[in-house]
C-alpha positions as a printed Julia matrix, in Angstrom:
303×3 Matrix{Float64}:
  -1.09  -20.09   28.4
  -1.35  -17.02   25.67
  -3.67  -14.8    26.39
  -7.34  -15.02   24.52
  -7.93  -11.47   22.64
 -11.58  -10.43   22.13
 -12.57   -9.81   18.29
  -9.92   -7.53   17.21
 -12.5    -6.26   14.47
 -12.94   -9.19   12.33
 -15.51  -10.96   13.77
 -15.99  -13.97   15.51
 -19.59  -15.74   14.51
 -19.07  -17.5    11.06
 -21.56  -20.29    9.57
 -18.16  -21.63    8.18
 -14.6   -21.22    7.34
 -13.32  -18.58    5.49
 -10.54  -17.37    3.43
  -7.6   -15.65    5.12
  -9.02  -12.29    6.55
  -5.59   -9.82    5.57
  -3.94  -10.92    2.18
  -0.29  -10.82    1.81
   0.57   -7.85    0.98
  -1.34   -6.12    4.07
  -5.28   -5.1     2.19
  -8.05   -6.75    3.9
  -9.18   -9.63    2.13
 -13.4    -8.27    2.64
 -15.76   -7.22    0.7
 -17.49   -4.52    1.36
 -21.15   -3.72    0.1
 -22.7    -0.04    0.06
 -18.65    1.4     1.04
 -18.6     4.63    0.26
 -15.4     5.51   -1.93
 -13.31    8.51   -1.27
 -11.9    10.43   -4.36
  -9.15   11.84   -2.68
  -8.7     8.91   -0.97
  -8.68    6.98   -4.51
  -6.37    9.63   -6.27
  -3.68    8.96   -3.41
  -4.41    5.28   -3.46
  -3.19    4.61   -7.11
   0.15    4.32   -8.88
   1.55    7.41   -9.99
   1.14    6.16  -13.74
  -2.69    5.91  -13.37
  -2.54    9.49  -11.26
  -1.17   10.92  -14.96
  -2.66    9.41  -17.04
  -5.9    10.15  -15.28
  -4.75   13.77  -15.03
  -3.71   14.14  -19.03
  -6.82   12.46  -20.18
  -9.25   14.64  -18.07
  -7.49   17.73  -19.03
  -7.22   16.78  -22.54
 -11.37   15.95  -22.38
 -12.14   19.19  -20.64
 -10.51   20.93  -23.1
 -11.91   18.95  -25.86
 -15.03   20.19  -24.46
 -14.58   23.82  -23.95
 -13.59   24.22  -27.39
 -16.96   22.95  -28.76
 -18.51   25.51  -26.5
 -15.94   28.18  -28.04
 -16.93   27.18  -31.31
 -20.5    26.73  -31.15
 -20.81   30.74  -29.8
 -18.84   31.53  -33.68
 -15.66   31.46  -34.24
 -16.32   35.1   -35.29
 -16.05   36.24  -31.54
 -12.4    35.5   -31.66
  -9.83   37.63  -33.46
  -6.26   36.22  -35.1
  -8.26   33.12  -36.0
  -5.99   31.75  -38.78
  -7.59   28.48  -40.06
  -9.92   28.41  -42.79
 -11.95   24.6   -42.84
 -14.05   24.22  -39.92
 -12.02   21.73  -38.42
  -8.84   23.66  -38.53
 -11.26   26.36  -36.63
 -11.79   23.93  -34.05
  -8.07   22.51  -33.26
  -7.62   26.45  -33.1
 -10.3    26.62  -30.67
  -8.97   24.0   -28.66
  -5.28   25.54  -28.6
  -6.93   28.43  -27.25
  -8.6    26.73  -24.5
  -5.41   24.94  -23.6
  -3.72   27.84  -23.48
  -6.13   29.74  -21.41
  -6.75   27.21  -18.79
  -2.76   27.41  -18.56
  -2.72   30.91  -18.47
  -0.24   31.26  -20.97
  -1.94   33.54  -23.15
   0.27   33.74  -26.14
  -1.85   36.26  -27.69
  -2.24   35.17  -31.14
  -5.39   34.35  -30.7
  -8.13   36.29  -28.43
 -11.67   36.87  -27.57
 -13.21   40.22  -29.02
 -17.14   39.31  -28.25
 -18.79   39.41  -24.86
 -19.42   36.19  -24.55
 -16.51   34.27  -25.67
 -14.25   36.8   -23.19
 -16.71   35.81  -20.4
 -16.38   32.04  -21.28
 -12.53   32.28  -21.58
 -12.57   34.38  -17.96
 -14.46   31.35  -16.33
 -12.24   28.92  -17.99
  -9.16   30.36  -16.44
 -10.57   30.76  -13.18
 -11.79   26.94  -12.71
  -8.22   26.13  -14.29
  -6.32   27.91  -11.67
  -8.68   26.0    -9.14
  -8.06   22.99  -10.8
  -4.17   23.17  -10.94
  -4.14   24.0    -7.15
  -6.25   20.96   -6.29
  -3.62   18.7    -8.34
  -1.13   20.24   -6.77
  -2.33   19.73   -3.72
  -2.68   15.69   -4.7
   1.32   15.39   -5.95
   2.25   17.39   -2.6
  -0.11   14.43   -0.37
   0.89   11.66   -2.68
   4.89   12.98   -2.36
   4.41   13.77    1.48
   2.51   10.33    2.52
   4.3     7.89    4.31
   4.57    4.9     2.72
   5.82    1.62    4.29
   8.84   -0.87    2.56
   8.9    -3.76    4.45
   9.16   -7.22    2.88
   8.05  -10.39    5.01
   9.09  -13.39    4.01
   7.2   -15.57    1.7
   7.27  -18.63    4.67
   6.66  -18.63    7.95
   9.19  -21.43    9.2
   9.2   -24.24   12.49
  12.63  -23.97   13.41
  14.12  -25.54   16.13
  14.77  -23.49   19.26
  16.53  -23.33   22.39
  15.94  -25.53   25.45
  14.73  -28.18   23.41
  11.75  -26.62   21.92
  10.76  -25.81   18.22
   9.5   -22.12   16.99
   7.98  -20.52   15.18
   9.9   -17.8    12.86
   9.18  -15.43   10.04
  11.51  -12.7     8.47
  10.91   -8.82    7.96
  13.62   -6.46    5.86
  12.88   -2.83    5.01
  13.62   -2.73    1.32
  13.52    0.89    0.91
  16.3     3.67    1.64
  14.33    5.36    4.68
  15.41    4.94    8.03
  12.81    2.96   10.54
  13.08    3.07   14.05
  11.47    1.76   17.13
   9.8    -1.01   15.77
   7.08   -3.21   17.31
   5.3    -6.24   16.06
   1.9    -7.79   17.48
   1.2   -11.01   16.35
  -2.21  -12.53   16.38
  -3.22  -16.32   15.96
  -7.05  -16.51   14.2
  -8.36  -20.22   14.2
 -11.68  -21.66   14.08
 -13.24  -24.13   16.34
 -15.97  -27.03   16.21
 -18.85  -24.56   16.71
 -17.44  -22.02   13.59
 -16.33  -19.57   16.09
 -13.23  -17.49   15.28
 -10.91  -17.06   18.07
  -8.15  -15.21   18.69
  -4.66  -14.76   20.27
  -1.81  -12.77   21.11
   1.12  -15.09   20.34
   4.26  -14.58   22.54
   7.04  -13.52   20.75
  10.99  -13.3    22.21
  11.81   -9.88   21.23
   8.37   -7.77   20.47
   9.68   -4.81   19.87
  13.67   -3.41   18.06
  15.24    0.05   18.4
  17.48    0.37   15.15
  16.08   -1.39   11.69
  19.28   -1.5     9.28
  19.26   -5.49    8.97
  17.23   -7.79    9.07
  14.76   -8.64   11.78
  13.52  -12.17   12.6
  10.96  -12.59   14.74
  10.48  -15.77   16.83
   7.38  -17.45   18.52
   8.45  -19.94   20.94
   6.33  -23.56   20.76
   6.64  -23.77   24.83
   3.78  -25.34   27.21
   2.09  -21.62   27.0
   2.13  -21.65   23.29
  -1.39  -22.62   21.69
   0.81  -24.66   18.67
   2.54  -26.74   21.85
   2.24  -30.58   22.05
   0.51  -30.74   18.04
   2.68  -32.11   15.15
   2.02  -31.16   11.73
  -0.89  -32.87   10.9
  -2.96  -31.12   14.07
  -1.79  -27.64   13.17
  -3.09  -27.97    9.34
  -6.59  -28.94   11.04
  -6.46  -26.16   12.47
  -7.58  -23.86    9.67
  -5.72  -20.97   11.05
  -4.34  -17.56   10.14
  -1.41  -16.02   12.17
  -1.85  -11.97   11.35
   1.26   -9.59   11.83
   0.84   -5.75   12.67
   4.36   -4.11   12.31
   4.04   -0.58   13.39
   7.44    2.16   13.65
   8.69    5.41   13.26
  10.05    6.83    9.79
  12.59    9.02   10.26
  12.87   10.34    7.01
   8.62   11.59    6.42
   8.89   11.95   10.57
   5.67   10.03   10.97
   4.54    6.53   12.04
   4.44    3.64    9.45
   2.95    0.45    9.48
   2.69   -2.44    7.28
   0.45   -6.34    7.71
   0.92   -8.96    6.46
  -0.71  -12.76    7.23
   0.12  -16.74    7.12
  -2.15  -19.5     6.61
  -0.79  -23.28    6.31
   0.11  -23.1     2.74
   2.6   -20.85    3.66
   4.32  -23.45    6.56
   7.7   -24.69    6.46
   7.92  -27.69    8.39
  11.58  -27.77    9.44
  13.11  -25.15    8.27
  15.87  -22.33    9.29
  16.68  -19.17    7.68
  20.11  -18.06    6.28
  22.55  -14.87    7.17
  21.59  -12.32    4.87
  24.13   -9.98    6.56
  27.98  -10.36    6.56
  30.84   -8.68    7.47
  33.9    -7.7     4.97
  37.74   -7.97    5.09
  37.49   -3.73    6.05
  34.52   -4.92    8.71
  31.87   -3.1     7.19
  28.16   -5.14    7.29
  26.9    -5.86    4.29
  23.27   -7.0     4.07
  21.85   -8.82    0.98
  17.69   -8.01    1.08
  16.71  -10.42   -2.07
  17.86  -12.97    0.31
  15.02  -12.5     3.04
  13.7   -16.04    1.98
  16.62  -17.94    1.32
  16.42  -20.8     4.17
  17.38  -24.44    4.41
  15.8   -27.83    5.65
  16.88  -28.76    9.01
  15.39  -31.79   11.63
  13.21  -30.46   13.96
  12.64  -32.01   17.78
């Protein structure tokens, strides 16, 4: 029989069923009152189109800001000022600003009063500050390892060798980096009468791969030591399960460790069900591997 894991950090007292516990693509489906958010945390968290556009609109606001302080001390403290309207005084103002905080310095326009060249000093030295903190955020965003593995949308009962039925699921990695000594834990979550979650290790026939180029599936046999043996389809759907997947390897192009989750409920079941080759072999034998095929399976008669 599979072994019984203690709570692997989810919990096991519930007053009643709940959704799945890791959403498909890996976050924890929990929330969590009184978290404490991390801004750098955050700022490596989002897309690179919200990291910009956060960046130009704070920059643009700080400088925005400045300026007003620039030209509520009087314009008059600044010499080359070319603009005569008030407003034209202030875009002027705000050129300057940009263009101190950047350190340009063009020179067309500078400070001749104390406290304008005092404000413009500070400016720049915050700026530089500033600039090496963002810097520091492209560098950790560029220089994080991120994970590109695609599980299939089903989680299939296939049949298997010796008679028996299996459980199978798919796992490609859709990005150019190379992965390496891979390992996959998978966990069965049900509840039972009481509202207990329990949990456990399912056996799998290969647990662990050297070399990622292809495609890996990985298999859970339904055998007499299988918690899924002896129950057709209608006992597994009572069981109000959720099989969790921990893929962890080595990224040989960042030269760290990766890892990526993912989960299946019984919405996501394929009762009889195998998967196709997404890999095949050319007339000049070189392997060819098609990864928007990861899902691509066919309905078969299961024992």
């Amino acid at each position: 029989m599979e072994t019984q894991n203690s709570d692997p950090g989810l919990g096991i007292k519930y007053n009643k069923s709940s959704k799945r516990f890791i959403n498909k693509n890996g976050s924890y489906n929990i929330k969590r009152h009184g978290e404490i958010q991390s801004l750098y945390d955050y700022l490596l968290r989002i897309s690179w189109a919200q990291f910009f556009l956060l960046f130009c609109c704070t920059y643009l606001v700080l400088n925005l800001l400045v300026a007003l302080l620039y030209f509520s001390i009087g314009l008059d403290s600044f010499s080359g000022m070319p603009a005569k309207s008030e407003w034209e005084r202030y875009l002027f103002a705000f050129y300057f600003s940009m263009q101190t905080s950047t350190t340009v310095g063009y020179g067309g326009i500078h400070p001749v009063g104390h406290l304008a060249s005092f404000l413009a000093g500070i400016e720049a030295l915050f700026s530089l500050v500033g600039f090496a903190l963002v810097t520091g955020l492209v560098y950790g965003r560029f220089s994080k390892p991120k994970s590109f593995l695609k599980f299939s949308e089903n989680v299939l009962v296939s049949p298997y060798k010796d008679k028996l039925n299996a459980l199978m699921f798919r796992v490609v990695n859709k990005g150019s980096n190379n992965l390496m000594d891979l390992e996959a834990k998978v966990i069965l979550s049900y509840t039972d009468e009481q509202k207990n979650r329990k949990y456990f290790s399912l056996n799998l026939e290969i647990s662990n791969i050297i070399f990622f180029p292809l495609s890996w599936t990985i298999v859970h046999p339904i055998d007499a030591s299988s918690v899924f043996y002896g129950k057709n389809e209608s006992d597994i759907h009572k069981m109000d399960f959720e099989i969790m997947i921990l893929i962890k390897g080595f990224d040989e192009t960042y030269g760290q460790p990766v890892h990526q989750r993912t989960s299946y409920n019984f919405s996501d079941f394929v009762w009889g069900g195998k998967f196709m080759k997404v890999y095949d072999v050319d007339d000049s034998g070189e392997v060819s591997i098609n990864l928007d095929r990861i899902n691509d399976h066919e309905k078969v008669e299961i024992r």
